[in-house]
C-alpha positions in Angstrom: 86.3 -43.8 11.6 82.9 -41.5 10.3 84.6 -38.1 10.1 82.3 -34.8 9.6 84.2 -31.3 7.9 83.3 -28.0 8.3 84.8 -25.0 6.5 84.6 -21.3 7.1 85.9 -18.2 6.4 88.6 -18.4 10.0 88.5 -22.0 10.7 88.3 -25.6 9.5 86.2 -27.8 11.8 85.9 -31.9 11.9 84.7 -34.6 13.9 85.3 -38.1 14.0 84.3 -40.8 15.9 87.1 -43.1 17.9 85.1 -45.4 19.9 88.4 -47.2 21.2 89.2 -47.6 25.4 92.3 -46.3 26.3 94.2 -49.5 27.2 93.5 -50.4 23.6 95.9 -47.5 22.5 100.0 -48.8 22.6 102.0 -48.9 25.8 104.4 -45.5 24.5 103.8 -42.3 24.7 101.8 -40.4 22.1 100.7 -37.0 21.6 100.3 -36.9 17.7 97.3 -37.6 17.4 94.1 -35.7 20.2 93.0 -39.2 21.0 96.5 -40.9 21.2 97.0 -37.9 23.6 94.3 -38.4 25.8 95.3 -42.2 26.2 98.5 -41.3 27.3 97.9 -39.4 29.8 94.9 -41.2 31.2 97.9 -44.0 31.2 100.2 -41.7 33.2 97.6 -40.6 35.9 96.7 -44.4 36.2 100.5 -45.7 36.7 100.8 -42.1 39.0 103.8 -41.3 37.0 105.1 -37.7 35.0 104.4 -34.5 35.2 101.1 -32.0 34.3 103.8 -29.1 33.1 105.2 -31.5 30.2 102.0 -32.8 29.2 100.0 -29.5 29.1 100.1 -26.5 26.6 101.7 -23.2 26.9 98.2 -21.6 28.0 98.3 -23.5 31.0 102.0 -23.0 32.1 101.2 -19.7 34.5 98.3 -21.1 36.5 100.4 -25.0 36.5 103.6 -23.5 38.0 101.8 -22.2 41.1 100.9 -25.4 42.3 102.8 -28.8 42.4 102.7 -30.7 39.0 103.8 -33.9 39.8 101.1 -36.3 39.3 100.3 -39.0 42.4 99.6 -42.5 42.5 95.8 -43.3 42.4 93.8 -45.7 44.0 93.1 -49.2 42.5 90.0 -48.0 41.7 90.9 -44.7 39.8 93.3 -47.0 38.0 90.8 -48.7 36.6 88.6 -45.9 35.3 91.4 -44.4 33.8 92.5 -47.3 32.0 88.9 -48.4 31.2 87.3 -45.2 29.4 85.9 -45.5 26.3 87.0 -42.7 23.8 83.5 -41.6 21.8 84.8 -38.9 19.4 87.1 -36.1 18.5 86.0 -32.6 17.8 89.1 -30.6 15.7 89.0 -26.7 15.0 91.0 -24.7 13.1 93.2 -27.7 13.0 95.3 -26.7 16.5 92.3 -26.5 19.2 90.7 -30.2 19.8 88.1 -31.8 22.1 88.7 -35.5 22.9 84.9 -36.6 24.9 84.9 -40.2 26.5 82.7 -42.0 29.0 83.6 -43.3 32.5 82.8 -46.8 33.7 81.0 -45.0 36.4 80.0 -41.8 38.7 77.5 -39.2 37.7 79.0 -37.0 35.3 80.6 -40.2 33.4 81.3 -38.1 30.1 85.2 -36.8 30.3 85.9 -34.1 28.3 89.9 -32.9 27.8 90.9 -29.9 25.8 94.2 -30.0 23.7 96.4 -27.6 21.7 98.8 -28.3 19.6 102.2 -27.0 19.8 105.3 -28.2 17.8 103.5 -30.9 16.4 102.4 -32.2 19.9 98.7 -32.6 21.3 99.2 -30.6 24.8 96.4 -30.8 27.5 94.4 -27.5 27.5 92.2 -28.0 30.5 89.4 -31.0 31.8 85.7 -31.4 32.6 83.1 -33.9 33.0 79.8 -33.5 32.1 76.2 -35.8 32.7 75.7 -36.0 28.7 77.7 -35.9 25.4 75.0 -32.9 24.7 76.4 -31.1 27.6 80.1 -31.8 26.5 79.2 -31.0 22.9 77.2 -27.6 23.9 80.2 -26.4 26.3 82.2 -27.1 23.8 80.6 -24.4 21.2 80.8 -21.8 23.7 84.5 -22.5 23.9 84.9 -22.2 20.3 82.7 -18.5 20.8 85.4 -17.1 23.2 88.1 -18.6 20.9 87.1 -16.7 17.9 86.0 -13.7 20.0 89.8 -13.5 21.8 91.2 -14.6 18.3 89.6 -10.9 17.5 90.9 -9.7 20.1 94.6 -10.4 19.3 94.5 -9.5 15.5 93.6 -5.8 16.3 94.7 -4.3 12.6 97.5 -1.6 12.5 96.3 2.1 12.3 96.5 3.3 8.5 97.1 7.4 9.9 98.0 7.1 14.2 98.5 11.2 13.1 94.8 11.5 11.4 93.2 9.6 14.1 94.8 11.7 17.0 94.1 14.6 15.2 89.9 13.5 15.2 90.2 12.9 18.4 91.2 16.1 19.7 88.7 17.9 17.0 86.3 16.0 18.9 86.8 17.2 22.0 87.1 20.9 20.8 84.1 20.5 19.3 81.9 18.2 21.8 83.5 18.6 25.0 81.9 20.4 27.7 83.3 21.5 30.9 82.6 18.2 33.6 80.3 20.6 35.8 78.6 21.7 32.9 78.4 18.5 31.5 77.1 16.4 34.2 74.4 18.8 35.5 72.7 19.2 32.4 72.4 15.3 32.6 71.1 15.6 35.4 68.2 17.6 34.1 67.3 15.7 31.1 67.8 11.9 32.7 66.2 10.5 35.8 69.1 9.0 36.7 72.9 9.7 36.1 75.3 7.1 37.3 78.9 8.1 37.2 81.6 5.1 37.5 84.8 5.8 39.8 88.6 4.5 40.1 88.1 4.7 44.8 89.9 6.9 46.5 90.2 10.0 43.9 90.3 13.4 45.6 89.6 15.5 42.3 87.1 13.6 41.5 84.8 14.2 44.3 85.7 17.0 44.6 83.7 17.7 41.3 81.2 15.6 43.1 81.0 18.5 46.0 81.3 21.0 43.5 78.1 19.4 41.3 76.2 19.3 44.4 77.0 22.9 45.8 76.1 23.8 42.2 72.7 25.8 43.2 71.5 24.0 39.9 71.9 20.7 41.4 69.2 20.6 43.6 66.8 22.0 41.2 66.9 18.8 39.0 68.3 16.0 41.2 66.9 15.1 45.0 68.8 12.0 45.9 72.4 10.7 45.5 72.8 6.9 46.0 76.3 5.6 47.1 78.3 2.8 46.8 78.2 2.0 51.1 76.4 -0.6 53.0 72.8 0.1 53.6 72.6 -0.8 56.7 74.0 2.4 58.1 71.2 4.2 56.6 70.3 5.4 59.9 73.7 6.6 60.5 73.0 8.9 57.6 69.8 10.0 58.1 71.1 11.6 61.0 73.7 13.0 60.3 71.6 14.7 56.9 69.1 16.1 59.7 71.5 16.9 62.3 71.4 21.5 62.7 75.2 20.7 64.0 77.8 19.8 62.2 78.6 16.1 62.9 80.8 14.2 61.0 81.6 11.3 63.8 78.2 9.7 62.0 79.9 9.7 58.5 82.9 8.4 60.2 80.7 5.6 62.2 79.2 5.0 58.4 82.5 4.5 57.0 84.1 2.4 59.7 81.7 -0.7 58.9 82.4 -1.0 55.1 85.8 -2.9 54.0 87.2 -4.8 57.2 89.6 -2.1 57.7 86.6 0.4 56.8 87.1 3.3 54.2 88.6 5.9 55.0 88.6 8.3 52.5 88.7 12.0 53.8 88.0 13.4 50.4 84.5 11.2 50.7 83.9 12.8 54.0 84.0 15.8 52.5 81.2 15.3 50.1 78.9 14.4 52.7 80.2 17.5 54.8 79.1 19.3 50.8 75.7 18.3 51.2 75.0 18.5 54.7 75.9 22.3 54.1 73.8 22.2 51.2 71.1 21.4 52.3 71.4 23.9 55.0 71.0 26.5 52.7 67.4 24.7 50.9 64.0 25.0 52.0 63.2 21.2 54.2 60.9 19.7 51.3 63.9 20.3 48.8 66.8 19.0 50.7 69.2 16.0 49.1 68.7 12.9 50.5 71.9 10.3 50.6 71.2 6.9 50.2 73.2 3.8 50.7 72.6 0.7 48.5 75.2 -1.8 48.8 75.2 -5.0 50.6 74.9 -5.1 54.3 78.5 -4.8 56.2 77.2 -4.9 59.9 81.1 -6.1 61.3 80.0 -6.1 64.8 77.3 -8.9 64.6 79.3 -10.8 61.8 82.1 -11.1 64.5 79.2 -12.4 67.1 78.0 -14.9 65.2 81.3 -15.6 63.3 79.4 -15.4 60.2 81.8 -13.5 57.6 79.6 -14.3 54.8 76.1 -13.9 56.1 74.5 -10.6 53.6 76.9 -11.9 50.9 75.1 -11.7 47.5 74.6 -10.1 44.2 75.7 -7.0 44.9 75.1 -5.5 41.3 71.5 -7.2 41.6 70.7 -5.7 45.1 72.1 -2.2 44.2 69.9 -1.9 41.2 66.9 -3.4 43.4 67.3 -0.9 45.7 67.6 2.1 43.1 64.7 0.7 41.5 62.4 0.6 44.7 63.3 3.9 46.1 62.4 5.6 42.8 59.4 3.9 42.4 58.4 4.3 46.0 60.1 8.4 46.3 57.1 11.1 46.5 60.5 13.7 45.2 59.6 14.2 41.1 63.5 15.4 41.2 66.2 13.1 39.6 69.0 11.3 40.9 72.8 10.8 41.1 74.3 7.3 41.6 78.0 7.1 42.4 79.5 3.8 42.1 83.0 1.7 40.9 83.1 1.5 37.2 82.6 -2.3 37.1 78.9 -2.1 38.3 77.9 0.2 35.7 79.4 -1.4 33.1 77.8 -2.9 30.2 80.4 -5.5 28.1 79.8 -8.7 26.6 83.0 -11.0 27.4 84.2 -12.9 24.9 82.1 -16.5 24.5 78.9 -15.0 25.8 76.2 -13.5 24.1 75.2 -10.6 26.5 76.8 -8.3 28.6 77.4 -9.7 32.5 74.6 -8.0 34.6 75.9 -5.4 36.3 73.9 -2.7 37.9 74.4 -0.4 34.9 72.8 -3.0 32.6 70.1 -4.2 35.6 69.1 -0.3 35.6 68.9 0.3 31.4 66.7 -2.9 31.0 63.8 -0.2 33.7 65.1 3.1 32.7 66.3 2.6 29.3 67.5 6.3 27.8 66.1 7.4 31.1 69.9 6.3 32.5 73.3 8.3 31.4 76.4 6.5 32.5 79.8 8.3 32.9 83.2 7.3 33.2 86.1 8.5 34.8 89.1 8.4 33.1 92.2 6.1 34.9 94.3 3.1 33.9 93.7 0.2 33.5 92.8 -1.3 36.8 92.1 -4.3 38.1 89.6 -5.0 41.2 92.7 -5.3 43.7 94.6 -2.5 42.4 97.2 -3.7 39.9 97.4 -1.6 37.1 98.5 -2.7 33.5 98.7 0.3 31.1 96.6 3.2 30.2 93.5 3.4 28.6 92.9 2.9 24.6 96.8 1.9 24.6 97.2 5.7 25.6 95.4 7.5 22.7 93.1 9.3 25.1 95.8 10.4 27.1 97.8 11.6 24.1 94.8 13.4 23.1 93.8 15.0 26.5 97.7 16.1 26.4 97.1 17.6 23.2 94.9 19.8 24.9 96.7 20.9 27.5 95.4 18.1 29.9 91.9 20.9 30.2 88.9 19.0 32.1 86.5 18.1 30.0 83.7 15.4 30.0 82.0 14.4 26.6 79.6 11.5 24.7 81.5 8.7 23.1 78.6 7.5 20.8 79.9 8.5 17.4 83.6 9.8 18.3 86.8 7.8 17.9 87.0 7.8 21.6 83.9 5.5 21.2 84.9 3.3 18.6 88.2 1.8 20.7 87.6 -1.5 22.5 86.9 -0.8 26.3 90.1 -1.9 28.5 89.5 0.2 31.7 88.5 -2.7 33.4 92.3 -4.8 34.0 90.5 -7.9 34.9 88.8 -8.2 31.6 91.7 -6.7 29.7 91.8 -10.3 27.9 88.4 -10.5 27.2 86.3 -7.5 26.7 84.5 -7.6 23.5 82.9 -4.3 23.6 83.4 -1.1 22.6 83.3 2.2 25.0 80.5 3.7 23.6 78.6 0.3 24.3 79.8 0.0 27.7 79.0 3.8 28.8 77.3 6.6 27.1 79.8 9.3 28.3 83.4 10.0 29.4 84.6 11.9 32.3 88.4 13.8 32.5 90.2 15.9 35.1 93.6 15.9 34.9 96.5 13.6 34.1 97.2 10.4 35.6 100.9 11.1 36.4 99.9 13.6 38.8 97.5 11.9 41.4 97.8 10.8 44.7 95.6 8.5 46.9 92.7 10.1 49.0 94.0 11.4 52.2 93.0 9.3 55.4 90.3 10.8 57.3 92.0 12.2 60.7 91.8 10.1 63.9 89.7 7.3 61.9 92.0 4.7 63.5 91.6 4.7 67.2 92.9 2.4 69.9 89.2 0.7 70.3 88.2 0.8 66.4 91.8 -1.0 66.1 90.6 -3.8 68.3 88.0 -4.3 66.2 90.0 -4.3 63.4 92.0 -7.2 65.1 88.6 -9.3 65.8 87.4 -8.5 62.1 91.4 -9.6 60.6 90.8 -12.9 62.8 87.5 -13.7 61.0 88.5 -13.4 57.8 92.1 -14.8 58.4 92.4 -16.7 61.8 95.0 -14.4 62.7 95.7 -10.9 64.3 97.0 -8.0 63.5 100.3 -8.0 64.8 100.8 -11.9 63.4 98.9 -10.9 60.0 100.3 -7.3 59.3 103.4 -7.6 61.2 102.0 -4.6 63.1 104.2 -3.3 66.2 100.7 -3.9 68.0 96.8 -3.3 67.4 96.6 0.4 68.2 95.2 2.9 66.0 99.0 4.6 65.5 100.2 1.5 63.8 97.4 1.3 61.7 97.1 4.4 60.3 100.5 3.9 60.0 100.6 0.8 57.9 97.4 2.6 55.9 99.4 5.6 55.3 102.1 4.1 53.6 99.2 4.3 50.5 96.7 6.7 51.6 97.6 10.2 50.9 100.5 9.1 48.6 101.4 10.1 44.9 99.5 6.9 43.2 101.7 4.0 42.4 100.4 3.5 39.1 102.8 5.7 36.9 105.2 2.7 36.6 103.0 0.5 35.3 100.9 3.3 32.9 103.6 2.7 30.1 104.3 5.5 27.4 101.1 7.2 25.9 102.0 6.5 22.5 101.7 2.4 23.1 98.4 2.7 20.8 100.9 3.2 17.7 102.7 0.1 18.2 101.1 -0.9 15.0 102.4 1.7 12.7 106.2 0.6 12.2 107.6 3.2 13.9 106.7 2.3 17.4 106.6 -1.3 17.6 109.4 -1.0 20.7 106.5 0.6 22.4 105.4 -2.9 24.1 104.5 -2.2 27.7 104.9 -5.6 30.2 105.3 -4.9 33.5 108.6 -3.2 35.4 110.6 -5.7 37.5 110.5 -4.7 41.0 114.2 -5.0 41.2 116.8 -5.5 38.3 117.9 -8.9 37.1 121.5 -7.2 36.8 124.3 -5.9 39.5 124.2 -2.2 38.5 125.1 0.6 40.8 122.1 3.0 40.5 124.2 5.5 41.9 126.6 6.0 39.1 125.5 7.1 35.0 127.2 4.1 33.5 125.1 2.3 36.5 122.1 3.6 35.6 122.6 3.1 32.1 123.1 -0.4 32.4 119.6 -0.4 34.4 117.8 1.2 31.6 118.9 -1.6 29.1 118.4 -3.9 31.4 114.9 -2.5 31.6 114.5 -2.2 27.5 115.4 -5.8 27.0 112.8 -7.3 29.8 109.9 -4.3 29.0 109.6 -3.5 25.8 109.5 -5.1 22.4 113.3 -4.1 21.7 113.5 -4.2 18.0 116.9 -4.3 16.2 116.9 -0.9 15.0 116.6 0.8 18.3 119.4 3.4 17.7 120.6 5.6 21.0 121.3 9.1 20.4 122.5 10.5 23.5 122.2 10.4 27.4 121.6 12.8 29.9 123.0 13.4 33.2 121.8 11.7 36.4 120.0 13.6 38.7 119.1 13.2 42.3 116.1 14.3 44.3 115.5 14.9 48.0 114.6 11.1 48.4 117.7 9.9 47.1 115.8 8.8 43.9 118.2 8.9 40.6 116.8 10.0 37.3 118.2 9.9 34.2 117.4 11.0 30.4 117.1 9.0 27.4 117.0 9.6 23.5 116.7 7.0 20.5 115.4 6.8 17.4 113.6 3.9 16.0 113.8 3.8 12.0 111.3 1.6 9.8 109.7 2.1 6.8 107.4 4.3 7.9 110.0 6.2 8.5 112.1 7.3 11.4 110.8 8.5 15.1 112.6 10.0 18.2 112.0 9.6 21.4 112.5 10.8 25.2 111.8 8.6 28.1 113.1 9.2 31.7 113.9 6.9 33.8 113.5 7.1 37.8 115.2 4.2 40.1 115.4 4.2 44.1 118.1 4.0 45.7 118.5 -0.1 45.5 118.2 0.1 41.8 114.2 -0.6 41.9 112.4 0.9 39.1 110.0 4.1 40.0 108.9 5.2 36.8 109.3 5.8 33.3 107.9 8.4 31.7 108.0 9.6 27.9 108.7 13.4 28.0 106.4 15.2 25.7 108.2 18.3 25.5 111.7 16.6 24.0 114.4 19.2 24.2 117.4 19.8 21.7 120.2 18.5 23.8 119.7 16.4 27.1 121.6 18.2 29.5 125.0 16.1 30.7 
């Protein structure tokens, strides 16, 4: 065995060469050794016996248990390969991560390539690929070892020295960089030609700012064109509605209808465009605001014709920027412009194991306009493409500082602030992975109000008719094979049920606050706060309590402690309040403790809010902690 050894400052590496098939290796099980593992279970997928959520590391467990483990019999023929592989080499790092590469007898990609981990003195499959060349295997392997160390990072985040100090910058920052978000994003507007600002969807106080910047008589002096986040081909649509000397939203509507397959209808949205329409009523022709769409093509009607659901699919962040870049090239207006978008196309992070930032629209854009392109933010949770949330930004430090300013609107640069320097975790499908920081992922940082107190844009009025709904139904049955009434469980495919079934979210206080978690989560590290662990609340206890009764509702909120938090030893309650009852049947009820450490000792109130079945609502940490809790 020729065995190379590396050393480093993190990890150990080594390689060694096996050069063994796998029916050499004995008859019994054996996962001490990477290569002794890899034998075995090329034996157990030949004889079609065991199962993948014994042989397979804790990594795995999550994505193995959503999909039958068992393994099957194979053919004679897959038999053999299994049996006959040769075993080239082993690749070790940090002396629990391995990569066992062999070659097939056969097939195209011949060179197999298993991952293992080692857990309790056991080599555990990590994963499996096959490749056309060792290179290949030996390459991919290196950029696994990347996003190892860069998650690795990640995870060994160090403990805040002073959580007090750093707060305390913080909000010094902001009282002595923040501007007022009107304020703030015109004068962007004047010194950049383009301003893109990232969105959470479906936010009326946020565009409502937007209507407010364009109304701004200022606006129109710097900035000509707004591009939006719509499919371009109902550029006509909005053309016409712009030139229209009446009033006529049904265009908008039309517009909006032919985005998502149940279309977006966002009344706060609508209202922009009805902002600059009226706008522009009030400017001379040649200095009127143009709207532009620039996102892929959504033309539902002919999709449905030619049963085609995927026909304008492409790189969306790659067509926006195209079409930004070509209308500003091509646009005789000297004016700048105003891009509103989702947060995740503007975006510039590097993930960990790559060595750029994905190309988003935001990057796309910087590589033509360079400093000529300001990117904002909007503050929210963190938010994952489909809606789940899974805590608050920063861990909750820029909550707790725009709280320690009396929540006051305010919009600001992060390069060079604390605010800057926190790893960026807006985005809830790269929570994991993100290896930037904020100020490397935007340039500035947009705030309105707290989370806790938003609700869902409103649905635009008479959006859902009876005929749109049968559209609806045709669209559901391309992208599902099944109608409304089968998919949705809808009491039929009328415009009634619909908005019905949409307004059990639309126009609604945001579900998010039960999964924000308790703004002080970014102390965890400091001693005094490592109960504040956030996972996510149950839907429904795991205990028969009756929520309608304090002793009940007590035994909910341990119940809730033990599963949710990181509930240390020295948790020590000091009192409970009284259960309280609103008009909706919804039971609340007060809590106090005190953790103690050696950083001394911390109190705390958090209220708790069940339904009526005992289902967790909320819980929320109450800033303003009173001396008693009321009985």
């Amino acid at each position: 065995m020729v065995t190379e050894a590396t050393s480093g400052a993190d990890h150990d590496r080594s390689a060694y060469v096996v050069a063994r098939p796998v029916s050499s290796f004995d008859a019994d099980d054996d996962f001490s050794t990477p290569e002794a593992a890899y034998a075995t279970i090329n034996r157990c997928l030949a004889e079609g016996r065991g199962d993948w959520l014994a042989m397979s590391a804790s990594s795995l467990r999550d994505r193995l248990s959503q999909s039958p483990t068992r393994l099957q019999k194979p053919t004679q023929e897959e038999a053999r390969q299994f049996l006959a592989a040769d075993i080239l080499s082993v690749r070790v790092d940090g002396g629990d991560f391995a990569q066992v590469i062999a070659r097939w007898p056969s097939g195209s990609k011949r060179i197999d390539v298993r991952t293992f981990e080692l857990e309790n003195g056991r080599w555990l499959n990590a994963g499996n690929s096959r490749y056309a060349s060792v290179e290949a295997a030996e390459s991919a392997f290196r950029r696994v070892l990347h996003r190892r160390n860069d998650l690795e990072t990640i995870r060994s985040r160090p403990p805040i020295d002073d959580p007090d100090a750093l707060l305390a910058d913080c909000v010094a920052y902001l009282r002595e960089h923040g501007q007022p978000p009107l304020q703030f994003v015109l004068d962007a507007l004047g010194s950049h030609r383009l301003v893109a600002i990232g969105e959470v969807h479906h936010r009326p106080t946020y565009w409502q700012l937007n209507s407010a910047i364009v109304r701004d008589p200022r606006f129109a002096e710097v900035a000509g064109t707004i591009y939006l986040e719509l499919p371009m081909h109902a550029q006509p649509l909005v053309d016409q509605f712009l030139a229209a000397e009446e009033l006529n939203t049904a265009l908008v509507i039309e517009t909006l209808r032919d985005n998502l397959w149940t279309g977006w209808p966002d009344a706060a949205m609508l209202d922009f465009f009805v902002s600059v329409w009226e706008t522009n009523r009030q400017l001379d022709p040649q200095r009127r605001i143009r709207i532009v769409l620039v996102d892929m093509q959504r033309p539902w009607r002919e999709l449905i014709r030619e049963q085609r659901l995927h026909k304008y699919d492409g790189d969306r962040n790659q067509l926006m920027a195209d079409n930004i870049r070509r209308d500003m090239a091509t646009s005789a207006d000297p004016r700048h412009a105003l891009f509103i978008v989702g947060y995740a196309h503007l975006e510039s992070v590097r993930h960990a194991g790559a060595e750029k930032p994905r190309r988003t629209a935001g990057v796309i854009l910087r590589e033509w306009l360079h400093d000529n392109l300001l990117t904002i933010v909007q503050h929210g949770p963190m938010i994952a493409n489909m809606g789940r949330v899974f805590g608050r930004a920063a861990e909750g430090l820029f909550d707790e500082a725009f709280a320690e300013q009396g929540h006051a609107p305010v919009a600001f640069s992060l390069r060079g602030s604390q605010f800057g320097t926190h790893r960026f975790d807006l985005n809830g499908d790269e929570r994991d992975s993100a290896m930037s920081n904020f100020e490397e992922a935007f340039d500035a940082y947009l705030y309105l109000g707290p989370l806790e107190d938003e609700r869902f844009s409103p649905l635009i009025s008479g959006f859902y008719t009876d005929d749109f709904a049968q559209e609806l139904d045709q669209r559901y049955r391309l992208l599902t094979g099944k109608g409304l009434v089968e998919g949705l469980r809808l009491p039929a495919a009328d415009g009634q049920s619909l908005a019905q079934w949409m307004g059990h979210s639309w126009g609604q206080p945001r579900t998010w606050n039960s999964r924000l978690g308790p703004k002080t989560r970014w102390r965890m590290d400091d001693g005094a706060g490592e109960y504040l662990v956030w996972n996510d609340p149950p839907a429904m206890p795991t205990i028969d309590a009756d929520p309608t009764t304090r002793n009940g509702m007590i035994r909910l909120v341990e119940d809730f402690l033990q599963h949710n938090f990181r509930d240390i030893q020295n948790r020590r309650t000091v009192e409970w309040g009284g259960a309280a009852v609103d008009s909706a049947g919804n039971r609340s009820i007060d809590y106090r403790f005190e953790s103690a450490s050696a950083g001394g000792a911390r109190t705390a109130v958090f209220r708790f809010t069940f339904a009526p079945n005992g289902g967790l609502i909320s819980v929320i940490e109450m800033q303003e902690q009173p001396a008693a809790i009321p009985p």
